[in-house]
C-alpha positions as CSV (number, residue, x, y, z in Angstrom):
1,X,98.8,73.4,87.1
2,X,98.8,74.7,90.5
3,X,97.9,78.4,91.9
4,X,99.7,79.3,95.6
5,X,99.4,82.5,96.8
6,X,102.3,84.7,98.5
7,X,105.6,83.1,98.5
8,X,108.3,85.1,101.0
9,X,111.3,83.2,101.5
10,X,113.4,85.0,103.5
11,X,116.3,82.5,104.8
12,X,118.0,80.2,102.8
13,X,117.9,77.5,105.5
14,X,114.3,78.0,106.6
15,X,112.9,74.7,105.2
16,X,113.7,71.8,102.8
17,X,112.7,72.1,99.5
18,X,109.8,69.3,100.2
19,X,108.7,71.2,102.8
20,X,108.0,74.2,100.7
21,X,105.9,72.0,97.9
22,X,105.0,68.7,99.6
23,X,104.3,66.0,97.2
24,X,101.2,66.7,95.8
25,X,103.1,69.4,93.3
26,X,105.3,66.8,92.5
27,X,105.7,67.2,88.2
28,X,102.9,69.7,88.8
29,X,103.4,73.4,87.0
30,X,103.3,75.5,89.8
31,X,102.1,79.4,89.7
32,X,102.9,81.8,92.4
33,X,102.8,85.2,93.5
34,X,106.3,86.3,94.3
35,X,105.6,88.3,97.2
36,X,108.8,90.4,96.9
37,X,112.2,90.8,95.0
38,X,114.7,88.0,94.7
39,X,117.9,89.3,96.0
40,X,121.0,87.8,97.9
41,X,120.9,89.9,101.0
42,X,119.0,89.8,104.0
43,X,116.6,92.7,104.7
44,X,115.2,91.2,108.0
45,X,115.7,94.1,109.6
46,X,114.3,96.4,107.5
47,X,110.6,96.4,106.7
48,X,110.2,95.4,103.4
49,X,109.1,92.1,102.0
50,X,111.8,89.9,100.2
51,X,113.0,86.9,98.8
52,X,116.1,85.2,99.5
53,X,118.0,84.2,96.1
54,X,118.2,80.8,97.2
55,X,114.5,80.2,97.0
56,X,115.3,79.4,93.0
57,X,117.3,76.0,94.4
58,X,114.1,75.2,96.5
59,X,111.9,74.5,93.4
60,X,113.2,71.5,91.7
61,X,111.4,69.3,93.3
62,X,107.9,70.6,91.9
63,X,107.6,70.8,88.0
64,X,107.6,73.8,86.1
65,X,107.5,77.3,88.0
66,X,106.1,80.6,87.3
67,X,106.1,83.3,89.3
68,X,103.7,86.3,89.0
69,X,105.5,89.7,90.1
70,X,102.3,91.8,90.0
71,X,102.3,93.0,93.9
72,X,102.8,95.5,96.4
73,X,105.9,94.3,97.8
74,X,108.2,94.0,94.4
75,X,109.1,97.4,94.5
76,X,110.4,97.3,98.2
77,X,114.2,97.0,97.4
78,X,115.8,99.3,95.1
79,X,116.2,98.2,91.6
80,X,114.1,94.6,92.8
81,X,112.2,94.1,89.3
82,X,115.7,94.9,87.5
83,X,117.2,91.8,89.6
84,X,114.4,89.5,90.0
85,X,113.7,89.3,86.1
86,X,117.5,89.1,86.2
87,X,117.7,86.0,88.4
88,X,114.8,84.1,87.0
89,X,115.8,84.3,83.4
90,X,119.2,83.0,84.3
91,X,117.3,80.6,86.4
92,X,115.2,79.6,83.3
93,X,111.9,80.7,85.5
94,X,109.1,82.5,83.5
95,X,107.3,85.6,85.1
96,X,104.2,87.9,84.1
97,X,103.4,91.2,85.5
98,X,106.1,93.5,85.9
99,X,108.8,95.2,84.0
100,X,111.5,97.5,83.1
101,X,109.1,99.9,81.5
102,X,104.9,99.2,81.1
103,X,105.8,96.9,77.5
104,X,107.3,94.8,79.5
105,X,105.1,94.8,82.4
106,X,102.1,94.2,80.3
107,X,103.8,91.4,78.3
108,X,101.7,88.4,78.2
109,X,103.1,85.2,79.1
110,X,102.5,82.2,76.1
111,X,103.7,79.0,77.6
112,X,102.0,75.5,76.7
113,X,101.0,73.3,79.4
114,X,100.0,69.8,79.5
115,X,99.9,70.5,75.4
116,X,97.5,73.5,76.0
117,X,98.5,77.1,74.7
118,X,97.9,79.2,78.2
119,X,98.1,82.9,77.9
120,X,99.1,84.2,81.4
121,X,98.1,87.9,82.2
122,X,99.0,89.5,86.0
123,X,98.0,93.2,86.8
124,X,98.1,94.4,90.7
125,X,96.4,97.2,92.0
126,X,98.1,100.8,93.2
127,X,95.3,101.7,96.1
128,X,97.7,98.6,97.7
129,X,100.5,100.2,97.1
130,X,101.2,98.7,93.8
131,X,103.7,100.3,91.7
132,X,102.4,100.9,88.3
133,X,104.8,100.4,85.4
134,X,105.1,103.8,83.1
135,X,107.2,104.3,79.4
136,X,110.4,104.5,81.0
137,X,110.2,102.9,84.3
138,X,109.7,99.7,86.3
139,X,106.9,98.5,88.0
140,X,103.9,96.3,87.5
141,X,101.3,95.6,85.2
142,X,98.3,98.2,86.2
143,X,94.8,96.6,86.8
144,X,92.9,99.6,85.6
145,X,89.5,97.6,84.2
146,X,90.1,99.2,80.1
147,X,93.4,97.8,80.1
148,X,92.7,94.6,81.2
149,X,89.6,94.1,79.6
150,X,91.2,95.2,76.1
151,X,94.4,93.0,77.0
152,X,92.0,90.1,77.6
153,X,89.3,90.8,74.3
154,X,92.7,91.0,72.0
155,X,93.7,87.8,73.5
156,X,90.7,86.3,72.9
157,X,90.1,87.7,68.9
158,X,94.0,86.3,68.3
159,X,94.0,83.2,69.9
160,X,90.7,81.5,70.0
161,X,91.9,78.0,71.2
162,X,93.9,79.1,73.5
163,X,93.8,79.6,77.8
164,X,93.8,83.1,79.3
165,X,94.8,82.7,83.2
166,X,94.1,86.2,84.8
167,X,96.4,86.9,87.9
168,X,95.0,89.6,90.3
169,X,96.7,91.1,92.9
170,X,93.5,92.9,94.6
171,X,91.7,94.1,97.7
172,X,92.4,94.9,100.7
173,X,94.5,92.8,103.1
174,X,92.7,90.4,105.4
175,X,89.3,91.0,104.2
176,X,87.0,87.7,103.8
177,X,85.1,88.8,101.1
178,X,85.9,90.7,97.3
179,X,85.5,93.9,97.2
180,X,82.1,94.4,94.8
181,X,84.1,96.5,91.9
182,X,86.7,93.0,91.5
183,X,83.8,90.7,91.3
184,X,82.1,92.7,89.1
185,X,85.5,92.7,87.1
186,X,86.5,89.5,87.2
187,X,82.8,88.3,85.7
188,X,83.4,91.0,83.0
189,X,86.7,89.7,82.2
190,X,85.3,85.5,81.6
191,X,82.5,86.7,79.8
192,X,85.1,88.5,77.5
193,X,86.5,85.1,77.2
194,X,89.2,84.9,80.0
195,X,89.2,81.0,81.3
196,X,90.1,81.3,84.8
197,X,90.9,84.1,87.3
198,X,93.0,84.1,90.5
199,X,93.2,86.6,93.3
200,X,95.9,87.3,96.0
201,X,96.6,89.8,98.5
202,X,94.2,89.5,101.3
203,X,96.4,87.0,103.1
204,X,93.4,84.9,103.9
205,X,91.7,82.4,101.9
206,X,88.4,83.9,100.0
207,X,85.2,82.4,98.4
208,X,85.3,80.5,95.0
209,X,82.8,81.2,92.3
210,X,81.9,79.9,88.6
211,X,81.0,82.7,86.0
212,X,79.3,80.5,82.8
213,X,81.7,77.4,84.0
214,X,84.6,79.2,85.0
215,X,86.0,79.3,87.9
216,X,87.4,82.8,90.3
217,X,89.4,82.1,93.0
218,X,89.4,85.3,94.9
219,X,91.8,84.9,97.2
220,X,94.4,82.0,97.5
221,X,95.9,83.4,100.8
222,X,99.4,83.4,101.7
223,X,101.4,79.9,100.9
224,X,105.3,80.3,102.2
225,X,105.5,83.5,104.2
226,X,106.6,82.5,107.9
227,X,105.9,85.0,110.9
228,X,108.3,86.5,113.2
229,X,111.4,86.9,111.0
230,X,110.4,90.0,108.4
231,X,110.4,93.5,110.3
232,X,112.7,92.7,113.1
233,X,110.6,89.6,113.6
234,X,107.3,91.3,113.9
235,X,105.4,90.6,111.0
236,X,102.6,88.0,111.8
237,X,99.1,87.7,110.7
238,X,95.6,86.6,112.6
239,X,95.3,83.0,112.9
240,X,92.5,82.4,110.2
241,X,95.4,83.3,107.5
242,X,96.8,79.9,108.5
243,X,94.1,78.1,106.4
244,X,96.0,77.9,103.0
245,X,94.8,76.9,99.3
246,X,96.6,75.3,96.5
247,X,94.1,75.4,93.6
248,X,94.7,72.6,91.0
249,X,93.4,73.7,87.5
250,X,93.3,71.6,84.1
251,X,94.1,73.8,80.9
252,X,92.5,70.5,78.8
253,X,89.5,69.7,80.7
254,X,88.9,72.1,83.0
255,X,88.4,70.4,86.0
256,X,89.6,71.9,89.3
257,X,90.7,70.9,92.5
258,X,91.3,72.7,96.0
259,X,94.3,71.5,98.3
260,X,93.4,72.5,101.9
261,X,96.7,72.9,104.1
262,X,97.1,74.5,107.4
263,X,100.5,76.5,108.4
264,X,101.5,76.5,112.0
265,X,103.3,79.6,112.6
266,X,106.5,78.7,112.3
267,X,107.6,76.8,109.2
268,X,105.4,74.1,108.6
269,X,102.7,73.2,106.2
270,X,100.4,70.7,106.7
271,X,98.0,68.7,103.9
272,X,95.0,68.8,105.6
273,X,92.8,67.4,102.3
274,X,92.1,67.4,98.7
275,X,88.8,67.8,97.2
276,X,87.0,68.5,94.4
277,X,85.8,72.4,93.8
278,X,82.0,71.8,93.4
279,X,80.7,70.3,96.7
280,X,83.2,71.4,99.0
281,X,82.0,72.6,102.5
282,X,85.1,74.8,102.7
283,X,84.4,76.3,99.8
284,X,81.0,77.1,100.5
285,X,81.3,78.7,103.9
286,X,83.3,81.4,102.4
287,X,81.2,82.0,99.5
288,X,78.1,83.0,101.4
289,X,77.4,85.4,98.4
290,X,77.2,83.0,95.6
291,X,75.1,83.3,92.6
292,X,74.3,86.7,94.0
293,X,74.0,89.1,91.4
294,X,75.8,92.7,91.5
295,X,73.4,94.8,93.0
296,X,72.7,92.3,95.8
297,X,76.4,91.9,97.0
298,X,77.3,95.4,97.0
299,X,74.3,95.5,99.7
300,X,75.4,92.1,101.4
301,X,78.9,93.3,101.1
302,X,78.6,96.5,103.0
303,X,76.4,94.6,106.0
304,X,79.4,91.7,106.2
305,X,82.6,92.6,105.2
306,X,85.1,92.8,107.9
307,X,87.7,95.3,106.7
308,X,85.6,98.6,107.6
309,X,87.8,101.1,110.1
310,X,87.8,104.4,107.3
311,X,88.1,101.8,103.9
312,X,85.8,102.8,101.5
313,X,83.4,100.2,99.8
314,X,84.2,100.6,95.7
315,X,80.7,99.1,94.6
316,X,81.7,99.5,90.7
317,X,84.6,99.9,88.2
318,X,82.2,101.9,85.7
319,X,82.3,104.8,88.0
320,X,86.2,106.0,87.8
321,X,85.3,109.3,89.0
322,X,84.2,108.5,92.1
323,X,86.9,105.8,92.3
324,X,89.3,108.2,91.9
325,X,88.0,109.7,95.4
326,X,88.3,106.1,97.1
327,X,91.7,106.1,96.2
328,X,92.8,109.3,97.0
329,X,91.2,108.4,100.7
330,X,92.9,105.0,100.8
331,X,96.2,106.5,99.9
332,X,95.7,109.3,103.0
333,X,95.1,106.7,105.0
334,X,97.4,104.4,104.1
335,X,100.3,107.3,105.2
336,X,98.3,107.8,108.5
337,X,98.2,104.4,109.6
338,X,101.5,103.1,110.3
339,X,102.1,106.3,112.8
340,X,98.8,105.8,114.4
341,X,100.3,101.4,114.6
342,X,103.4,102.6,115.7
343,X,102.4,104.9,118.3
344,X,100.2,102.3,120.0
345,X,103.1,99.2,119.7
346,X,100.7,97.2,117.5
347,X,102.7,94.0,116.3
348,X,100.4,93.0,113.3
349,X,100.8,95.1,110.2
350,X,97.5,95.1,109.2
């Protein structure tokens, strides 16, 4: 199978289906963050993140599709989950991580691929403006660390053969590096038997790591979301997002890939390389921190990170109290921000 990152597909005429998965995905399963509802109606003008219904018709040429629904961006059009699990189960497309109510959001996804039983498990985070999922309303699956670590250890005691494929929509946008709490997280989660984990969000490509073997892809950065057409043609990002991942993961033996392509800011994706995980020079210039343990990259992580204008550093999940504060500060200043972007003209919505 095959992990993208953020798929926005906002015009039904934008590019040919080959163009969104070029031939290496060809028979492939492919997984993807759905960065947005699927509706038939343009919202260009608004600012909100969406899909164009048509996207569905652009995906027979890859294999089997799933599309995660865990993110910020889901809940931007009214009633968006209702429609989108709406349009995919007619379309016979599975998704993970959202719902009419939190059963449904928190639902694991059981498909079999390549003969493999794979549990698929997506959560996304509300300091990014993640709607969380409650009794008797939509949203997404939460990533609160008990939850996910007790979705993952009942997994696990249940299904002992089986894959668990952890999809995390984390962090904060266009930062390099993970924040220290996710890491930690995400090495709690393998060693409670999870078999792979996958990060999105950051709209940049992050480092890769192995915990005991496995790997954690902690950001695959965007993969179909072209500039200057959402928000009156004024959403872009810097030019390092163009670097773009496809990571290649076998449920049977385990071996992993990374396929390197390059966007050009328009609406073209270009196969720059494939290569092995282990060895790769890409890889290893953006995980400067490996085989660090905790205590050293919450200490490298303050002196390198990049996102740093008033965004608190969250150096552990096992203090909720204190996280609670972060995120009562992120949330202030996620209201203040846009006026303060708006005032000044800024084009980027970072």
């Amino acid at each position: 199978m095959i992990f993208v990152g953020d798929i926005a597909y906002p015009n039904k005429d934008i590019v040919t289906e080959e163009k969104l998965f070029p031939k290496v995905f060809e028979g492939q399963t492919i997984v993807g963050n759905l960065e947005g509802a699927l509706t038939p109606k343009d919202y260009s003008v608004n600012k909100v993140v969406f899909n164009d219904f048509s996207l569905l018709g652009k995906m027979s040429y890859a294999g089997d599709v799933i599309f995660s629904l865990a993110n910020n961006h889901i809940t931007d059009i009214e009633n968006g989950i209702e429609n989108t699990l709406e349009f995919c189960k007619k379309n016979s497309i599975p998704t993970v991580g959202a719902g009419r109510n939190l059963m449904e959001a928190s639902q694991p996804l059981l498909l079999e691929v390549d003969r493999v039983p794979c549990f698929f498990l997506s959560f996304g985070w509300d300091v990014i403006q993640c709607k969380y999922a409650k009794q008797n309303s939509p949203g997404v699956n939460p990533l609160e660390p008990k939850h996910i670590l007790r979705s993952v250890t009942e997994i696990r005691e249940t299904n002992p053969q089986a894959r668990i494929i952890l999809l995390f929509h984390w962090g904060y946008e266009l930062e390099l590096y993970p924040l220290p709490m996710h890491r930690e997280l995400a090495f709690e989660c393998i060693e409670l038997g999870a078999d792979i984990v996958i990060g999105s969000h950051s709209h940049c490509v992050q480092g890769i790591e192995r915990h005991k073997g496995k790997p954690i892809v902690y950001g695959l950065g965007n993969w179909f979301f072209p500039w200057g057409i959402y928000w009156q043609g004024t959403l872009r990002f810097p030019d390092f997002s163009k670097l773009e991942l496809a990571f290649e993961w076998d449920p049977g033996t385990e071996k992993a890939r990374c396929h390197w392509f390059l966007y050009d800011g328009k609406q073209t994706l270009s196969h720059l390389s494939s290569e092995p995980v282990d060895g790769s020079k890409i890889v290893k210039a953006k995980t400067p921190f490996k085989d660090m343990n905790h205590k050293e990259y919450i200490s490298w992580f303050k002196k390198h990170r990049r996102k740093r204008r008033g965004l608190p550093v969250y150096p552990t999940y096992k203090d909720p109290f204190r996280n609670k504060i972060r995120d009562k500060w992120v949330e202030a200043r996620g209201r203040l921000v846009p006026m303060v972007k708006s005032i000044l003209g800024e084009k980027t919505p970072r």
